[in-house]
C-alpha positions in Angstrom: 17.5 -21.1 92.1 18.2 -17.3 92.6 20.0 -15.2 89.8 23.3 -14.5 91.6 24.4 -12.3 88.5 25.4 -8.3 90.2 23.1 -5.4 89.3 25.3 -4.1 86.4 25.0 -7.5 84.5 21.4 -7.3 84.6 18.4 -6.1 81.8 16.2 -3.3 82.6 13.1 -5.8 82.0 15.3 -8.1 85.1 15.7 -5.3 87.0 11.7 -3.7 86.7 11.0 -7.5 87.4 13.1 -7.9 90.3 11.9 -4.7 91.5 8.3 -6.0 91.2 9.6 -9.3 93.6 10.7 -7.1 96.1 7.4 -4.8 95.9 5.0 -7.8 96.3 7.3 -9.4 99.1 7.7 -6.1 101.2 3.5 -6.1 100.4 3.2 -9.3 102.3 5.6 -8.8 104.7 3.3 -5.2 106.0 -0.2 -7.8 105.7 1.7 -10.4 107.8 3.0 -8.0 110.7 -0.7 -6.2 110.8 -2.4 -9.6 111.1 0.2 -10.2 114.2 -0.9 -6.8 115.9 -5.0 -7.4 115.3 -5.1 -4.6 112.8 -6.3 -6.8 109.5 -9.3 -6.2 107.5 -12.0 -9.2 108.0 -12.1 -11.2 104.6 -15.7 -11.6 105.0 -17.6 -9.4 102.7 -20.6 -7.0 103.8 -23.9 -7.9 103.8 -25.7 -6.7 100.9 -28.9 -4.6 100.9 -32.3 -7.0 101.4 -34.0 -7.1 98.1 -37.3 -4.8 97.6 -39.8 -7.9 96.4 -42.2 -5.0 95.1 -39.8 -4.0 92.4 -38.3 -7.2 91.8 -38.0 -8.2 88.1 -37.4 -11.5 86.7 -34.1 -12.1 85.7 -32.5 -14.8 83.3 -32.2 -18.4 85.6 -29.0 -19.2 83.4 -26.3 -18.4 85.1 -23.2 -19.8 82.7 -22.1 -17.9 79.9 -20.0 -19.3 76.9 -16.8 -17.7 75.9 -13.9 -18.4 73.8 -11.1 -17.7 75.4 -7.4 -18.5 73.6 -5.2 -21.3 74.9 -2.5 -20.1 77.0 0.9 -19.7 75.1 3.3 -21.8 76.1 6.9 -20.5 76.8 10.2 -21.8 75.7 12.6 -21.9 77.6 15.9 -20.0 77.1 19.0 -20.4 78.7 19.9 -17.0 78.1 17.1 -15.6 79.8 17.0 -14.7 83.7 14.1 -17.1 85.2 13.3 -16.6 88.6 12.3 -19.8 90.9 9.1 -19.0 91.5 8.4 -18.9 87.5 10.1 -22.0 86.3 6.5 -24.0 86.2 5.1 -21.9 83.8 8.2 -22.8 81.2 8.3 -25.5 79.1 11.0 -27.6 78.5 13.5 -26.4 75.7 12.5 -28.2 72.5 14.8 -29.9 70.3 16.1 -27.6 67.0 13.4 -28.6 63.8 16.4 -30.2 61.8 13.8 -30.2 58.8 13.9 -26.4 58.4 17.2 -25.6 58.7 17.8 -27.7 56.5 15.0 -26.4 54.0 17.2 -22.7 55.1 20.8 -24.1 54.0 18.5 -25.8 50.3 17.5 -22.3 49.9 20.6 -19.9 50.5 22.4 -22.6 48.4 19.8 -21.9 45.6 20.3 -18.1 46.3 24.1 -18.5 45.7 23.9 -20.6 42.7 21.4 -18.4 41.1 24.1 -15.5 41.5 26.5 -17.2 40.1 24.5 -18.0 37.3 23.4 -14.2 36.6 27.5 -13.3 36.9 27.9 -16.0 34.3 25.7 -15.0 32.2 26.6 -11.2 32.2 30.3 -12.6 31.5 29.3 -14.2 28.7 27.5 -11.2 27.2 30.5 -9.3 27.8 32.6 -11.9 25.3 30.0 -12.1 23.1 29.9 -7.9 22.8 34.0 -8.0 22.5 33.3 -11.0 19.9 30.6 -9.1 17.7 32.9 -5.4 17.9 35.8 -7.6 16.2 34.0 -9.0 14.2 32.1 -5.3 12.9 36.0 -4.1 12.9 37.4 -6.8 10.5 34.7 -6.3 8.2 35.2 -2.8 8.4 38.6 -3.3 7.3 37.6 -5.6 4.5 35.1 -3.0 3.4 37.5 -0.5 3.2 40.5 -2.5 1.6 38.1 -3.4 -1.5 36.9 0.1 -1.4 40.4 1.5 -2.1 40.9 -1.8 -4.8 37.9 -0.3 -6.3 39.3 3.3 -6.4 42.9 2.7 -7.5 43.3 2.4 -11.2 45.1 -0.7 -12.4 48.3 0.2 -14.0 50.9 -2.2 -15.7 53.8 -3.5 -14.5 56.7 -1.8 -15.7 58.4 -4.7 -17.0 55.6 -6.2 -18.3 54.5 -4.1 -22.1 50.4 -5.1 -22.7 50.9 -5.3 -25.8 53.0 -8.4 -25.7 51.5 -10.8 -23.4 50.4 -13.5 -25.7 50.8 -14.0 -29.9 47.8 -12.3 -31.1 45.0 -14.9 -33.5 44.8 -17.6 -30.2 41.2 -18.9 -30.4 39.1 -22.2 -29.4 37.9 -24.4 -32.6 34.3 -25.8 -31.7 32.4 -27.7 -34.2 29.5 -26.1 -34.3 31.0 -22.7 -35.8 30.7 -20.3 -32.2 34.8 -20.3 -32.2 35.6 -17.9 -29.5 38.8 -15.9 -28.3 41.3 -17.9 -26.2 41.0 -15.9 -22.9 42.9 -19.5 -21.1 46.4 -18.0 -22.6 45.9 -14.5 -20.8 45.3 -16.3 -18.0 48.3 -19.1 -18.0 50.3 -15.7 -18.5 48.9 -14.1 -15.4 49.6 -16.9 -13.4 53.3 -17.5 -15.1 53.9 -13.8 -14.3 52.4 -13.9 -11.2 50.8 -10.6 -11.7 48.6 -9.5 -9.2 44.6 -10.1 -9.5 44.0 -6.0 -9.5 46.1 -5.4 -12.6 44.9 -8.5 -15.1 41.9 -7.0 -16.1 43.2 -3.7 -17.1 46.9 -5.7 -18.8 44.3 -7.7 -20.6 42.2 -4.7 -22.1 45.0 -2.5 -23.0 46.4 -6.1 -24.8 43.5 -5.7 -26.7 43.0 -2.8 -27.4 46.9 -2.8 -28.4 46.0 -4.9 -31.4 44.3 -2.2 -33.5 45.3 1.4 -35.0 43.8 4.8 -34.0 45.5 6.9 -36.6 44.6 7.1 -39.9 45.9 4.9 -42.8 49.4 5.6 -44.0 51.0 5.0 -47.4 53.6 3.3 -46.2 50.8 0.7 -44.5 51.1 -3.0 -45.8 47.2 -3.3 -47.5 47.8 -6.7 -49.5 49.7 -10.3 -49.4 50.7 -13.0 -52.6 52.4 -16.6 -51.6 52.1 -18.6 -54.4 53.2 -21.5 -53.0 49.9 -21.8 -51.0 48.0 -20.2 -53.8 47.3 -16.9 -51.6 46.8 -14.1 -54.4 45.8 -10.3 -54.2 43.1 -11.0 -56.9 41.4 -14.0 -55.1 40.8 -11.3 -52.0 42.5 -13.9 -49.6 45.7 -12.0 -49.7 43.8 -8.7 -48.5 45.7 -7.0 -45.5 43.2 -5.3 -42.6 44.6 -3.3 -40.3 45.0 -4.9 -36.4 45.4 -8.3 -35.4 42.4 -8.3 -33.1 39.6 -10.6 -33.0 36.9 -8.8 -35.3 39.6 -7.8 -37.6 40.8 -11.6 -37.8 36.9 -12.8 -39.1 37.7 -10.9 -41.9 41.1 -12.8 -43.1 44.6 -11.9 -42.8 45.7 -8.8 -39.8 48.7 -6.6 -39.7 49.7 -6.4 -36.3 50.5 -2.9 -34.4 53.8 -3.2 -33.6 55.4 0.2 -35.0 56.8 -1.2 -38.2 56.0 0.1 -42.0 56.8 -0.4 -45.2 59.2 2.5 -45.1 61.1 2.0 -42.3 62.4 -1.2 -42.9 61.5 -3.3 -39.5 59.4 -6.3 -38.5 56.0 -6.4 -40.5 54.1 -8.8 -38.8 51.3 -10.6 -40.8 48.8 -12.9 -38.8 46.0 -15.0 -39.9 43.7 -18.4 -38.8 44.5 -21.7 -39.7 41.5 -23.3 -39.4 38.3 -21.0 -39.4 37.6 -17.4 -41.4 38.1 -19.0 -44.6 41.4 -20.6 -43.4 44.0 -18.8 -45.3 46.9 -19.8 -43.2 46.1 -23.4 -43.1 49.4 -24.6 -45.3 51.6 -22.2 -43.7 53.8 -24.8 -43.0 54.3 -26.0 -46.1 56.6 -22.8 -47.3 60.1 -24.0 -47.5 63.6 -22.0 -47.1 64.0 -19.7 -50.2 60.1 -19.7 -51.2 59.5 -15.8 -51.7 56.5 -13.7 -50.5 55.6 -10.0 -52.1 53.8 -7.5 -49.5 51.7 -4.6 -51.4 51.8 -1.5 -49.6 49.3 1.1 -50.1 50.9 3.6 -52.2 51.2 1.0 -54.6 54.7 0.1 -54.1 55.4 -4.1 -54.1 58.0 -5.6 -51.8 59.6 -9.0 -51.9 60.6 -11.0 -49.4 62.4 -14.5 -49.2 61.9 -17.2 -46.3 63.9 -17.7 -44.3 63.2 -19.6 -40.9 60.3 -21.7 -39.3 59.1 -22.3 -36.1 56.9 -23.5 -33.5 56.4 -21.6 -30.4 53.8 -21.3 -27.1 51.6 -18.2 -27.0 53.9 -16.4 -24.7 56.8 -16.4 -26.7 55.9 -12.4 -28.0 59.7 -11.9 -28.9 59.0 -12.7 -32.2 56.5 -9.4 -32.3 59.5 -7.5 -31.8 59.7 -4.9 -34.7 63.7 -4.9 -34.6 64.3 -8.6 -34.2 66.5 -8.7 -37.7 63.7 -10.3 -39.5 61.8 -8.3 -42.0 58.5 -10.1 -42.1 56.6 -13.0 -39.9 53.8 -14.4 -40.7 52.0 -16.2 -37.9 48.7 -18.7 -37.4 47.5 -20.7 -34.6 49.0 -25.0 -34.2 48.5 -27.6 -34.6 45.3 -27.8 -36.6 42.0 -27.4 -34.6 44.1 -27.9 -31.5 45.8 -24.2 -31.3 47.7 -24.5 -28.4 51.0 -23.0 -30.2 51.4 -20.9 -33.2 53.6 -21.4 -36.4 56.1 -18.8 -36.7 57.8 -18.5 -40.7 59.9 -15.8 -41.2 61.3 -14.0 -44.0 63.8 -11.2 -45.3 63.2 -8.2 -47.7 65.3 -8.7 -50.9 64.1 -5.7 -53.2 
């Protein structure tokens, strides 16, 4: 069937071959009209030369050759391909589409995608995990620098709180085996009463202590010795001797006078402490003074003061008001209660008469 496409429509390869056609017909159309008018070459070859015998040689008798020559490709055919009539015998039929290896091309573009996808996945993920490990370096950071500026401030009081009345100085744990130690647990029920903040209890807690003994020098007016006959507590024995301070160390030695601004000489709260139950337990009986019983304070000058009893009490750790130096009384003697328990103190106080 002849291509009835125009000219315009057509391939340079159609047209050269097309071109060709018309060539090799107009070629046949010349030998045909020669061969009417007598004017053909004769198809018969000429003779060749007879052979000189003389200088004949032998020459090989075989007379086939072997070569390999390659198999003809086939052709496909192509529906979008010109094909002129005269070539259709050498195409072959159009083969069926190899369903096998498209398929194997859709498996591996599908791979190809998902492997993509996977890499995008990935790189997502690393991006979180970069934004996860910067907050992370920030909120440490932060933390660094908030403990960095606890460290550096200086604790300071709170200004309704005074150190030096937290707890009732002489608190202490009773153990058996003689290593009594300083009751730390009532600093720290205090704390948590006042809700003071963690940064200022260690510095409240040292000045509390250090509030408990004297820098200056001794004074005359200081109180140096104590006699209660009722519990048999006499200057000459040496359990009525006075240190100065109310701390612990001072307390091993016997009976403290705490640092709360009063003297002899002025007239205001002495405060007297002592155990109850170890360092020789001079305040053991302390409860046993009754209303009226009288107490003389030596001072260190030499001068003797007398005082008569007056009240008794039982209070928790934290009740400090009774340290107060201008409370009305004019002497208080304090120890630690109930006997090897020491969760309160015993309070007796007393008024000057001479």
């Amino acid at each position: 069937m002849r291509d009835k496409r125009p000219v315009d429509e057509l391939s340079i390869e159609e047209l050269e071959r097309i071109l060709a056609l018309r060539k090799r017909e107009q070629r046949i159309a010349r030998a045909q009209q020669a061969r009417h008018r007598g004017r053909t070459i004769s198809d018969a070859p000429e003779p060749l030369p007879q052979p000189n015998v003389a200088t004949a040689i032998e020459i090989p008798t075989e007379t086939q050759s072997h070569i390999e020559i390659a198999p003809t490709p086939k052709r496909t055919y192509d529906p979008d391909t010109v094909v002129f009539v005269d070539e259709l015998d050498e195409i072959d039929q159009a083969k069926t589409p190899d369903l096998t290896k498209q398929l194997t091309n859709w498996g591996l573009l599908a791979i190809e995608i998902v492997a993509v996808l996977g890499l995008l996945f990935v790189l997502y993920q690393g991006f979180l995990g970069l934004q996860s490990i910067e907050s992370s370096k920030q909120a440490l950071r932060e933390d660094s620098n908030r403990i960095q500026a606890a460290r550096q401030t200086t604790p300071t009081p709170l200004p309704d709180l005074a150190p030096t009345a937290l707890v009732l100085p002489g608190g202490h744990v009773y153990r058996e085996d003689g290593n009594h130690t300083y009751n730390l647990a009532e600093y720290e029920a205090v704390f948590e009463q006042q809700r003071i903040p963690e940064n200022l209890r260690p510095a409240l807690q040292q000045q509390a202590s250090i509030s408990l003994t004297f820098t200056e020098p001794p004074q005359a007016t200081d109180p140096i010795a104590i006699e209660i006959p009722r519990l048999g507590i006499d200057r000459a024995s040496g359990k009525g001797n006075i240190s100065r301070g109310a701390d612990w160390e001072t307390l091993t030695n016997g009976l403290g006078w705490y640092n709360n601004g009063a003297n002899l000489a002025n007239g205001k709260n002495i405060v007297i402490v002592g155990h109850n139950d170890i360092y020789g337990e001079i305040f053991k009986n302390l409860g046993d003074l009754e209303v009226g019983d009288e107490i003389t304070i030596y001072g260190n000058s030499g001068q003797r003061y007398t005082y008569r009893v007056t009240d008794e009490r039982i209070v928790w750790p934290n009740e400090v008001s009774v340290l107060d130096p201008n409370s009305g009384a004019g002497l208080t003697l304090i120890t630690c209660y109930p006997y090897r328990v020491n969760d309160r103190r015993l309070v007796v106080f007393a008024e000057r008469i001479n």
